[in-house]
Every structure is written in structure tokens, then in C-alpha cells.
C-alpha positions in Angstrom: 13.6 2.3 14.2 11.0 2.7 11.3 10.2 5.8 9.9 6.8 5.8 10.4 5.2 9.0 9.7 1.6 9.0 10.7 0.6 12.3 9.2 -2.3 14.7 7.7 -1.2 16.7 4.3 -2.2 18.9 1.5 -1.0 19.3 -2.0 -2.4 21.9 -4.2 -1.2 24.0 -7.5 -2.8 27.2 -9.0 -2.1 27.3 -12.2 -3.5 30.6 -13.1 -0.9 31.9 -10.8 1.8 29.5 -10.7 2.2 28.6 -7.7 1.9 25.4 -5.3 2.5 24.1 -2.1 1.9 21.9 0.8 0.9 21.7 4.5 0.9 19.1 7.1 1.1 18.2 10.7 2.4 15.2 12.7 3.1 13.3 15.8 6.7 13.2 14.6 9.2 15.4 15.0 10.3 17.8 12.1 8.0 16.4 9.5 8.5 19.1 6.8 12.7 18.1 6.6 11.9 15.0 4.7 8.4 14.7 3.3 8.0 18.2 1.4 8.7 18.7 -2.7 7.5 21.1 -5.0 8.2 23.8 -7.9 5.5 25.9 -9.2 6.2 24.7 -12.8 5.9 20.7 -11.8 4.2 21.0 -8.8 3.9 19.3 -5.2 4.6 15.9 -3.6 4.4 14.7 -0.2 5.6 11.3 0.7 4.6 10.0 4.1 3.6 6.5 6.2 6.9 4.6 5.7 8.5 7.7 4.4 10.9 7.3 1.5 12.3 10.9 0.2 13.0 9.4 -3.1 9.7 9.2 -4.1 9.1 12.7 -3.8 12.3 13.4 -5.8 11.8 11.2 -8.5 8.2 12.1 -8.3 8.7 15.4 -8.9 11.5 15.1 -11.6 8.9 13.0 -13.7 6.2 15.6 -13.6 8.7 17.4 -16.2 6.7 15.1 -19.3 4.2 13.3 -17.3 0.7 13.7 -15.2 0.6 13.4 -11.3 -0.6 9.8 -11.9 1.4 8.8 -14.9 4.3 9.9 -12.4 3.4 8.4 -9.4 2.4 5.0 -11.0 5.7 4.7 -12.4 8.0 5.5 -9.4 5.5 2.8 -7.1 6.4 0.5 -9.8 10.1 1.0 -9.0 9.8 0.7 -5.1 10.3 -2.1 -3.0 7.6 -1.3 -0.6 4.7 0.5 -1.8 2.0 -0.8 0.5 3.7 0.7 3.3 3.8 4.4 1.2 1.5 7.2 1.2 2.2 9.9 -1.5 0.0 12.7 -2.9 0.9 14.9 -6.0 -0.5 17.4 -7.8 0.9 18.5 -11.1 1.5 21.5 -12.9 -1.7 21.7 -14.9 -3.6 21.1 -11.3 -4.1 17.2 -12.1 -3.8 15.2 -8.5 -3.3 11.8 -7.9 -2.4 9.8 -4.4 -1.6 6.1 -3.1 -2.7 5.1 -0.2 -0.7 1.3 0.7 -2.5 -1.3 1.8 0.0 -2.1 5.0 -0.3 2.0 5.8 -1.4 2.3 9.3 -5.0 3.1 9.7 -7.2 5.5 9.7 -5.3 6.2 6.7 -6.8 7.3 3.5 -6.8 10.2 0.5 -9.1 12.4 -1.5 -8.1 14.5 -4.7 -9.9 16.9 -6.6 -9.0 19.7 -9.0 -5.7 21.2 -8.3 -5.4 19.5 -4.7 -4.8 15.7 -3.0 -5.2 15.3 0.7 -4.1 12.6 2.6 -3.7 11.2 6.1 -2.5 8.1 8.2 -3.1 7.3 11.7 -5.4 9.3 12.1 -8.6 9.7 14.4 -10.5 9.4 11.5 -11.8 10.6 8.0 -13.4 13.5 9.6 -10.0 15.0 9.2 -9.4 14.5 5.2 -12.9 15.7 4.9 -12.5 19.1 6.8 -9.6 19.8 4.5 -11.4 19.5 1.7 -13.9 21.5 2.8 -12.0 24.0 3.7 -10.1 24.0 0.8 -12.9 24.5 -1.4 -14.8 26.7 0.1 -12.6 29.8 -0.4 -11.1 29.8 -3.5 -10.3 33.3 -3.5 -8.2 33.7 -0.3 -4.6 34.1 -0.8 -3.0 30.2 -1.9 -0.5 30.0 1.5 -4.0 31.0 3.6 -6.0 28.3 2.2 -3.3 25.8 2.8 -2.8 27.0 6.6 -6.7 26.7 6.5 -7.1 23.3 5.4 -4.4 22.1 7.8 -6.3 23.9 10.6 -9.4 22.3 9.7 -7.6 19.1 10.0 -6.2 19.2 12.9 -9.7 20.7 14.6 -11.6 17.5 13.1 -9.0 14.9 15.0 -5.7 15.1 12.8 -3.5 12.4 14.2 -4.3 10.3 16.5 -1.3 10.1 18.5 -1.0 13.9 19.5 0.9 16.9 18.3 4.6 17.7 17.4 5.3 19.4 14.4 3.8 21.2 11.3 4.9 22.9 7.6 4.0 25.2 5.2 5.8 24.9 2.1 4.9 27.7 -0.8 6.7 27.9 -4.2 6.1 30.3 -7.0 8.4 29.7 -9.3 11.5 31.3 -8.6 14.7 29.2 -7.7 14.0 29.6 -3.7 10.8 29.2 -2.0 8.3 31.9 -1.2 7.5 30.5 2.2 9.1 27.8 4.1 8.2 27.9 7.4 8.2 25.0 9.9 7.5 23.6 13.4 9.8 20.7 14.4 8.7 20.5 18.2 6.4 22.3 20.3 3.0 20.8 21.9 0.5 23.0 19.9 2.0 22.9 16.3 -0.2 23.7 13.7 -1.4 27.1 15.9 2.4 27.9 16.5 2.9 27.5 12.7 -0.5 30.0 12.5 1.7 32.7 14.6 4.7 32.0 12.7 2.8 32.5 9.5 1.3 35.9 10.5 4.6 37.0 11.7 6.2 36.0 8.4 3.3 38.0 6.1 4.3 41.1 7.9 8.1 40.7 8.1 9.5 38.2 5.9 7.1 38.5 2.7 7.9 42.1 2.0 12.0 41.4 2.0 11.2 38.3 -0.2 9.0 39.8 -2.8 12.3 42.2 -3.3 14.0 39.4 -3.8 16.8 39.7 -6.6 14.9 37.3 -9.7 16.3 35.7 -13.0 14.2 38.7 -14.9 15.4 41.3 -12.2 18.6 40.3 -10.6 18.9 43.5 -8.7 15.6 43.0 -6.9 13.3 45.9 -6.0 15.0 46.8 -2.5 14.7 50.3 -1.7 18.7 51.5 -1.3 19.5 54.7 1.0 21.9 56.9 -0.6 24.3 58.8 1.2 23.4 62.8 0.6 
């Protein structure tokens, strides 16, 4: 059994802030397990269609010394089977780049623009790339893991994959050696507005404990400790 991921993504990096991430849906189960890589000082890759994790590994590793597309060009050079890949990167200076193969399962295509990359396959359509972007673009000043849930709903309200609903991701990283926000779907019937609950449930009860995180610059953290009187 192949692989296949048909699948509807974003990649995006803030600079300015440091931080990136990526969201996505499929009609496969537990998408985010193997598709999902990023570091705020490199930035985000998603490899999908004939998934191969590798290229998001080595992807990611090359964005060290080189652009999003100086990277990905490299690493499809390398592979045996890059008509059947999908990958979108952004980098750490907000350059995007993506690859679309020319045996990926249609509709299947990409956009990139500053700072993001979206891309999609088997899907109902281009409507759903294009209602990302939109979305994406059009409120730069929400908070960065908003916008991504936002552009993935837009997706998945334009057509998102054409063969249904299983599972959706939200992966946010801001630099420190564990991720801000990793939450996932891996089956349920609705997933992209179950990953909208978990998200709101997350802001209010995971965010707090992880912004007191212990940090390389503060390895205590910023808990507040009760003392015994």
C-alpha cells in the first residue's frame, strides 16, 4: 500500500518574531506524524502526495546555509521519485518555494508568497489553495497559530480534499528546543473544526504552562511556586 497523501497545507515563517509553522488536513489518517518539520531559526516543510519524510528532514537541515529553493532543488535532485512529491518550504528569512510532481494526483497544485507556500493534492479544486491565501493575507496582524488555523479553515470551507475528512495539525515553533503548539487530529469525521476546539482549549490551558516553560536563557522557567508558610 502506497502512501498516498492527498492533502491541503500551509507553511509560513515570521521572521520579525521568529516563529513558523504549518497546518493541514487530510483524508488520511494521522497526517501531522509524518508530513510536519520546522524550527523557527530554519523554518517549515511539509512533504506530502507520495510522502517521503526524508525530504522534509533533509529539507530542513539544508535551510542551515541555503534558501527554501536552493534547498528544495537540491534534495529533489537526490530522490528517486520526485514527480510523485509535493513539498512546500518556507525559510528562515520568509523566502518560500514548492514542487508540485507531475505524476501527483490531481487537483493538485501550489502558490507561495512572502513568508508562506500553500499546497494541495486531490483536491476538489483550486478554490481551496486560493481561500488559504486569502485568508492568510488578509490578517496579518492576528496572532501567527490563528492565521494558520484560519487559512486551514478557509481550505477546508472552499472543498479541501476531495475524498472527505480524517485528520488535521497545527504545528507552531518559536524557537526553543520543543514546540510551542503541537496539536493534532488523527481520526474523527469533522477534523479541521475538532482541531478548532482543541486549539481554543489549548490557548486557555496549555499556552500559559508552556510559556513558563524552563528555556536555555531561563532554565528555571517563570512558574509560580507555593511556599510552605
Amino acid at each position: 500500500m502506497w502512501l498516498y497523501a492527498g492533502t491541503f497545507t500551509i507553511v509560513a515563517h515570521d521572521p520579525e518574531n521568529r516563529t513558523c509553522g504549518v497546518a493541514l488536513a487530510s483524508r488520511m489518517p494521522a497526517i501531522g506524524a509524518l508530513t510536519v518539520f520546522a524550527h523557527a531559526e530554519l523554518g517549515a516543510v511539509a512533504t506530502q502526495a507520495l510522502i517521503n519524510p526524508l525530504l522534509g528532514v533533509d529539507v530542513l537541515e539544508r535551510l542551515r546555509s541555503q534558501s527554501a529553493a536552493e534547498a528544495l532543488k537540491e534534495v529533489l535532485a537526490q530522490d528517486p521519485e520526485p514527480d510523485s512529491r509535493q513539498v512546500a518550504v518556507v525559510d528562515g528569512r520568509g523566502r518560500s518555494a514548492a514542487h508540485t510532481g507531475s505524476m501527483t494526483h490531481p487537483w493538485c497544485g501550489h502558490r507561495v508568497g512572502e513568508g508562506y507556500a500553500v499546497a494541495g493534492n486531490i483536491l476538489t479544486g483550486a478554490d481551496t489553495l486560493d481561500a488559504m491565501v486569502r485568508s492568510w493575507e488578509a490578517e496579518p496582524e492576528r496572532p501567527f497559530d490563528e492565521r494558520l488555523l484560519s487559512a486551514l479553515e478557509a481550505g477546508q470551507a472552499a472543498g479541501g480534499d476531495r475524498r472527505g475528512k480524517q485528520s488535521a495539525a497545527l504545528y507552531v515553533h518559536t524557537g526553543h528546543p520543543y514546540p510551542y503548539l503541537d496539536l493534532r487530529v488523527d481520526e474523527h469525521p469533522d477534523p479541521v473544526a475538532e482541531l478548532r476546539r482543541v486549539h481554543g482549549v489549548a490557548r486557555r490551558e496549555l499556552l500559559p504552562f508552556v510559556e513558563a516553560l524552563p528555556t536555555r536563557d531561563n532554565p528555571r522557567g517563570a512558574f509560580e511556586r507555593l511556599h510552605p508558610e
